[in-house]
C-alpha positions as CSV (number, residue, x, y, z in Angstrom):
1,X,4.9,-7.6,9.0
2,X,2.5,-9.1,7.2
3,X,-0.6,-7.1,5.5
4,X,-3.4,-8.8,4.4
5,X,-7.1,-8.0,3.0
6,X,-9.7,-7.0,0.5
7,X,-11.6,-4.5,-1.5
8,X,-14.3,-4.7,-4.3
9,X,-14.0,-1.9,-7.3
10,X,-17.0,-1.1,-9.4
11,X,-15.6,-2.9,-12.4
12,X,-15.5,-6.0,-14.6
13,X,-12.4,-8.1,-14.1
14,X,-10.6,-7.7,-17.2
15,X,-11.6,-3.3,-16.1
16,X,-9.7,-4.1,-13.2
17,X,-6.6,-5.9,-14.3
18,X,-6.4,-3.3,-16.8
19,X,-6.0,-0.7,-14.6
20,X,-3.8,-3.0,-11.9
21,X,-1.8,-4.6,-14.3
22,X,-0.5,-1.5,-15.8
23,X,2.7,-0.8,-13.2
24,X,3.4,2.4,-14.2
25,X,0.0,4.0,-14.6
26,X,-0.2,3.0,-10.7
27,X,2.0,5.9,-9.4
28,X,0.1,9.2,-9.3
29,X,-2.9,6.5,-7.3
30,X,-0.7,5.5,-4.4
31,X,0.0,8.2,-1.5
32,X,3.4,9.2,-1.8
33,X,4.4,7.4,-4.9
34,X,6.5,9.5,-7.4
35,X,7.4,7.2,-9.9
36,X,7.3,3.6,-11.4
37,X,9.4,3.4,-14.2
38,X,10.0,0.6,-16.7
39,X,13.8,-0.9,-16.3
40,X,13.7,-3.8,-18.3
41,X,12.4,-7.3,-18.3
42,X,9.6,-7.4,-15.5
43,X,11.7,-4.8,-13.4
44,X,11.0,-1.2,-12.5
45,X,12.7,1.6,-10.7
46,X,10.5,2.6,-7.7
47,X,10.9,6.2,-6.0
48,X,7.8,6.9,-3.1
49,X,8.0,9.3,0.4
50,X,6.3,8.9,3.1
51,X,5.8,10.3,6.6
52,X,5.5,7.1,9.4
53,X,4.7,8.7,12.7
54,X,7.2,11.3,13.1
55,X,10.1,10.0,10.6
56,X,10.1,11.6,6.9
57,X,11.0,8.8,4.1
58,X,12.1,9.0,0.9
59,X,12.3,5.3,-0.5
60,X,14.4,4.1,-4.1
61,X,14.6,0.5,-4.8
62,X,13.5,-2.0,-7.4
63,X,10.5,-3.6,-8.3
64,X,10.3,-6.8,-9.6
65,X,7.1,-8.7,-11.5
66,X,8.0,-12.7,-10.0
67,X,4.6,-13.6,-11.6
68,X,2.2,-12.8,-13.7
69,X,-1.0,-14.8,-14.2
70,X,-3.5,-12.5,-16.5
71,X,-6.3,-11.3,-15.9
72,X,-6.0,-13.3,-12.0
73,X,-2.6,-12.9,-10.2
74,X,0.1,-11.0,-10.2
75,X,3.1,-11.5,-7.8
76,X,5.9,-8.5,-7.4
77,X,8.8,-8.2,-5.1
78,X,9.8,-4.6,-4.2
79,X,13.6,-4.0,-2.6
80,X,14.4,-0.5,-1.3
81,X,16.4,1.6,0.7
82,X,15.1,4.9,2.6
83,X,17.8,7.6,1.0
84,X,17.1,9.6,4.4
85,X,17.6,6.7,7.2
86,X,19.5,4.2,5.3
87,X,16.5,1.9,6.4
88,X,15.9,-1.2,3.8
89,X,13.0,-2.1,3.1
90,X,12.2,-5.3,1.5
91,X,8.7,-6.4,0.1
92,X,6.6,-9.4,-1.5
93,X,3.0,-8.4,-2.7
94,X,0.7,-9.8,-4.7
95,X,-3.2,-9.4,-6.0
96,X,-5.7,-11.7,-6.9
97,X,-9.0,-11.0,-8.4
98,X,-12.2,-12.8,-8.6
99,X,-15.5,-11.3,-10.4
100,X,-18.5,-10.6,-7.4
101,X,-20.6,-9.4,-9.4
102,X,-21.8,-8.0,-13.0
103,X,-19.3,-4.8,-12.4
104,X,-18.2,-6.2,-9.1
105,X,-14.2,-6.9,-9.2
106,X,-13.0,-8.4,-5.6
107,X,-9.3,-7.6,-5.3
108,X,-7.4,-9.8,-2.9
109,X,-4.2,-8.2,-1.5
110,X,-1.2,-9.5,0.8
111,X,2.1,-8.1,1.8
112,X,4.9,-9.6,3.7
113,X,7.1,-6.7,4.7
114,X,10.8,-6.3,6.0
115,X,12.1,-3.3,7.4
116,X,15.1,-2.7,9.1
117,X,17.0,0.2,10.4
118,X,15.6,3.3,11.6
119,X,12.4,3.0,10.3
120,X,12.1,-1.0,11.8
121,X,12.6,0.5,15.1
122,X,9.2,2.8,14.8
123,X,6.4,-0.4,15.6
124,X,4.4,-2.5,13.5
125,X,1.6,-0.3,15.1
126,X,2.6,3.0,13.3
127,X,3.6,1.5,10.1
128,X,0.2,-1.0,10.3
129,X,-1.9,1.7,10.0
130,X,0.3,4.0,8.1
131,X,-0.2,1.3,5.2
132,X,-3.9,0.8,6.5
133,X,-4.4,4.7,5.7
134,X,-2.1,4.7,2.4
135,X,-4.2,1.7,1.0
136,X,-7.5,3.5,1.9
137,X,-6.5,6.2,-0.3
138,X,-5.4,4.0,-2.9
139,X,-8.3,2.4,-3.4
140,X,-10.1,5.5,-3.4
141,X,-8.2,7.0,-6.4
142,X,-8.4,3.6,-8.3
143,X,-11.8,3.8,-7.9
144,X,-12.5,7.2,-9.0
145,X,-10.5,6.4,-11.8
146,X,-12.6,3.2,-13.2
147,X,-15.8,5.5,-12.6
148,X,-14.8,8.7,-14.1
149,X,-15.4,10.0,-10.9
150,X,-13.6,13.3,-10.0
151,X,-12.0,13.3,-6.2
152,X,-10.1,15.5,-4.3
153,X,-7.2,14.0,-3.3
154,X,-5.9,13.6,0.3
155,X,-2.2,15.1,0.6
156,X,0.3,13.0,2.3
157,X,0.3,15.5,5.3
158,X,-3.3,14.5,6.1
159,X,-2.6,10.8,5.4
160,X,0.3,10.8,8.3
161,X,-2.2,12.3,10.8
162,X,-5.1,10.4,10.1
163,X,-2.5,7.0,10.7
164,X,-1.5,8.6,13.6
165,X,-4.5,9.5,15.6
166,X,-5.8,5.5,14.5
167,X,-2.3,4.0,15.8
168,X,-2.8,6.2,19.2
169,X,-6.6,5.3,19.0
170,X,-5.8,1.4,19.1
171,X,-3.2,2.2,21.3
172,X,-4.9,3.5,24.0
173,X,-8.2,1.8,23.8
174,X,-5.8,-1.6,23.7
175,X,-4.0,-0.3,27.2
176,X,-7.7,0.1,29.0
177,X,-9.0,-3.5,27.4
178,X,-5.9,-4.8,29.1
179,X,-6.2,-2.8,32.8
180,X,-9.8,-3.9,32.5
181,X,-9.3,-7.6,32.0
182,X,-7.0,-7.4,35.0
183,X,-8.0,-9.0,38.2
């Protein structure tokens, strides 16, 4: 599955990488995430729940810095495995980031994602907008954090229904696109 897109953060660049570039500083802004601790050289152990549709995950794998290009790029690769499924999950992100503006940082984002077992099974539609929801969030938190700004933040409860009710949304409205473009 692969997850692609942008946002723009109030910042200057070198604001931005700052707060981006600092791994484990990242945790307590991304839904779920309980820890991102140093290992050694470039690596990190990673420990993050989640809730996708109806299955509860609890993920503990390694993540890996595979390039590092400051204050533009950064490349990671995360490899996990859900300790409640036995599901793996395998990752390769990366961020790039491009000045917009006088305080206007554009963050660039991709993900090609592998999951298998149990948590594979669920469809890329569930887990799309599970990570679409998640990523909202984060970007709200790193935001708030740059500004100052004081937020309340969403609990990962909330975060599972809200990516629900969009997966059955898209669902459904995608089933009467299809009966209506039928002859």
């Amino acid at each position: 599955m692969i997850i692609d897109g942008k946002f723009v953060v109030a910042a200057t660049r070198d604001e931005a990488w700052a707060n981006l570039s600092d791994l484990p500083s990242l945790a307590p802004l991304l839904p779920g995430c309980e820890s991102i601790q140093p290992v050694d050289g470039g690596a990190y152990a990673v420990t993050a729940q989640a809730k996708v549709g109806p299955i509860k995950t609890r993920l503990a794998g390694k993540m890996s810095v595979v390039e590092l290009s400051a204050p533009e790029a950064m490349r990671l690769r995360v490899e996990g495995q859900d300790t409640l499924t036995g599901s793996h999950v395998r990752a390769n992100l990366g961020f790039t980031l491009a000045s917009v503006g006088e305080r206007q940082t554009e963050v660039q984002y991709s993900a090609n994602v592998l999951i298998s077992g149990r948590l594979g099974m669920i469809g890329q539609g569930i887990m799309r907008e599970t990570v679409a929801t998640m990523l909202g969030e984060f970007v709200r938190r790193l935001t708030a954090r740059i500004t100052g700004e004081t937020i309340e933040e969403t609990g990962l409860a909330a975060l599972s229904v809200k990516a629900a009710a969009r997966s059955l949304k898209t669902g459904v409205t995608s089933l009467f696109e299809r009966k209506e473009a039928q002859p």
